[in-house]
KEKE-3310 file (N, C-alpha, C; in steps of 0.2 Angstrom, whole numbers, plus 5000, padded with zeros to 4 digits):
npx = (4923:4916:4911:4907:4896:4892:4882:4887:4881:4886:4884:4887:4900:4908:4914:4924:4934:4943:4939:4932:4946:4954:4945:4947:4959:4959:4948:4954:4966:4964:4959:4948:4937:4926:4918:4920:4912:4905:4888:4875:4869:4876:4881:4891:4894:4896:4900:4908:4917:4923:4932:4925:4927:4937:4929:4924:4931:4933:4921:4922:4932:4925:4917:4926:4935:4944:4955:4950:4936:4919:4910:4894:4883:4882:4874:4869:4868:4865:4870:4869:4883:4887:4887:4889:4905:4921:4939:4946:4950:4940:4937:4923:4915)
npy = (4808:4821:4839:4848:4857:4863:4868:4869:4869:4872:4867:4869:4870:4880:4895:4908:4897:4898:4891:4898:4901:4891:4882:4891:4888:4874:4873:4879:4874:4859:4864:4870:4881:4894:4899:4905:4907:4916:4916:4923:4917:4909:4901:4890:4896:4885:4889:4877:4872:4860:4847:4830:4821:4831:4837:4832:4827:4840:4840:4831:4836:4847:4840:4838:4849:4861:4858:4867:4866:4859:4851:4850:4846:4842:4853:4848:4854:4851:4862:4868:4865:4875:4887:4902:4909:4915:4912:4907:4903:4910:4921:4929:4941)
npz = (5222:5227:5227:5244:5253:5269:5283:5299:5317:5330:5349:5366:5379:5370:5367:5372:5371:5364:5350:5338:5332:5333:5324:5315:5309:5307:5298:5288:5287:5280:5269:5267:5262:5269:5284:5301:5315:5333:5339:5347:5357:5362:5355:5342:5325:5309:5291:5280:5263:5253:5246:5247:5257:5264:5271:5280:5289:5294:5302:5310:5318:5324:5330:5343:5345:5352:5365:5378:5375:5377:5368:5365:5356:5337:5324:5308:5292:5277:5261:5247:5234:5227:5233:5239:5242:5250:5246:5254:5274:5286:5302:5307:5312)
capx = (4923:4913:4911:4903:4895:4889:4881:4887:4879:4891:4882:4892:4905:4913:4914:4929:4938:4948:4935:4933:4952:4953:4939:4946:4965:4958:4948:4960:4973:4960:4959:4942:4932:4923:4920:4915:4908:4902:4881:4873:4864:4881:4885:4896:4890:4903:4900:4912:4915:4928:4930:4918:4931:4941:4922:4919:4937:4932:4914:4924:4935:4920:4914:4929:4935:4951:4956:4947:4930:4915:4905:4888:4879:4884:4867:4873:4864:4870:4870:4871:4889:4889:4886:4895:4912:4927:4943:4949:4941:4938:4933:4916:4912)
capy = (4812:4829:4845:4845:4861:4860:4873:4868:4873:4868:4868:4865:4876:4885:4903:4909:4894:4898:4887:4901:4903:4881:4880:4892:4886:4867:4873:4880:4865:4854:4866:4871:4888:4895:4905:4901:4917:4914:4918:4929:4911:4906:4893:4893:4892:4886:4886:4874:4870:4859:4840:4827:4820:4836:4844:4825:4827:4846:4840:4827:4840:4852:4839:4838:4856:4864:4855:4868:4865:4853:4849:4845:4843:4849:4851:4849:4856:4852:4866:4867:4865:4883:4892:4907:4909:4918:4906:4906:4901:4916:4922:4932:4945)
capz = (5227:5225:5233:5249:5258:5276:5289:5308:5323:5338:5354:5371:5379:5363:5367:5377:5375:5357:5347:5333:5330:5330:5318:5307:5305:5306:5289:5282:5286:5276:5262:5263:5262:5272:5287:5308:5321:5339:5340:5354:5360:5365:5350:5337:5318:5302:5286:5276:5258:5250:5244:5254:5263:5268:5276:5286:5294:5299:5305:5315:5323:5327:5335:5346:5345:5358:5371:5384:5374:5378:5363:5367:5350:5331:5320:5301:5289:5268:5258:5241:5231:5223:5241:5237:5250:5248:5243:5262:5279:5290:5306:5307:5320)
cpx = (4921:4916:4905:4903:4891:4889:4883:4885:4883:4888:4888:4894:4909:4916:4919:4935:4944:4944:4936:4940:4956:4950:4941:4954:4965:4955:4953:4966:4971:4959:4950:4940:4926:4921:4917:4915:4903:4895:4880:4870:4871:4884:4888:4892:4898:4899:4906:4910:4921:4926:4925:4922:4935:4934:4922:4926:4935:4926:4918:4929:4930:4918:4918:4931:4941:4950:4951:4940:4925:4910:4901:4885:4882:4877:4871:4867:4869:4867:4872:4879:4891:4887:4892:4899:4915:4932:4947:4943:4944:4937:4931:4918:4906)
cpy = (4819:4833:4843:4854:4860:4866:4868:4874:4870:4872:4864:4872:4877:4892:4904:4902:4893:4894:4891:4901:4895:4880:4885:4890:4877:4867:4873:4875:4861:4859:4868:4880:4887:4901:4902:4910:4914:4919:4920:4922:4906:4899:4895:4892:4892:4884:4883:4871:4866:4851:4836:4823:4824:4836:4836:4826:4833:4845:4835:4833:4845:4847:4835:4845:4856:4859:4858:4866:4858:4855:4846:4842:4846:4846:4853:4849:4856:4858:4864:4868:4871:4888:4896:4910:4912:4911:4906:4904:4907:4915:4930:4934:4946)
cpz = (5225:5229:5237:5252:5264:5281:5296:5313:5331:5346:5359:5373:5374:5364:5374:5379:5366:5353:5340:5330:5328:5325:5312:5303:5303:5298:5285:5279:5282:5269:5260:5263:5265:5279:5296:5313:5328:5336:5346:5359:5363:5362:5345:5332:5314:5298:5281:5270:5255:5246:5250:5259:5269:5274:5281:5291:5298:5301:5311:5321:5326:5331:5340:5349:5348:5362:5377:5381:5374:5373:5366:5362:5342:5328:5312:5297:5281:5266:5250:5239:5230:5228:5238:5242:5245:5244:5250:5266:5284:5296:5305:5311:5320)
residu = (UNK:UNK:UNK:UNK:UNK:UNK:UNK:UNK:UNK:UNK:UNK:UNK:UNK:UNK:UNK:UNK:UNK:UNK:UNK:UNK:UNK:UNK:UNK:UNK:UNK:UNK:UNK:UNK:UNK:UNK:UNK:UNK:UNK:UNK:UNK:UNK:UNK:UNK:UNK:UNK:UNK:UNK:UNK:UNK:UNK:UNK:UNK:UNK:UNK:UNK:UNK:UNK:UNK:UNK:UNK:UNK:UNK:UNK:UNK:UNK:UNK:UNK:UNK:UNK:UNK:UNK:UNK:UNK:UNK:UNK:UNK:UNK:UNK:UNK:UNK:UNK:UNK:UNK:UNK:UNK:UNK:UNK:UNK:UNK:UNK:UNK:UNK:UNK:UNK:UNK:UNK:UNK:UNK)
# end
């Protein structure tokens, strides 16, 4: 079990409906690093970093999300391991 880092782009209704503030206490829950920020196109982006099973449990919550949220698609993009993050997971402005 390595490290795993992963770009999400969560399309759907995300915005306005507490998504950002979900996505960053569910990372943090799983102990990863990282950081999640609403975009101007109306989608969310995370980046997470942790073990490869933590980051697949919070890929699977993104693609659930808050109860008011309607995920339509997540696009995952691997990063490399040594992606430079803080030691917390954040909300972006």
């Amino acid at each position: 079990m390595g490290t795993r880092c992963v770009s999400l782009l969560i399309h759907g209704r995300v915005q306005g409906v507490f998504y950002r503030v979900k996505a960053r206490a569910a990372g943090a829950g799983l102990g990863l690093r990282g950081w999640v920020r609403n975009r101007d196109d109306g989608t969310v982006e995370a980046t997470a970093c942790g073990p490869s099973d933590a980051v697949e449990q919070y890929i699977a919550w993104c693609r659930q999300g808050p109860p008011a949220a309607r995920v339509g698609r997540v696009e995952i993009r691997e990063l490399e391991p040594n992606v430079t993050l803080g030691e917390s997971f954040d909300v972006r402005h």
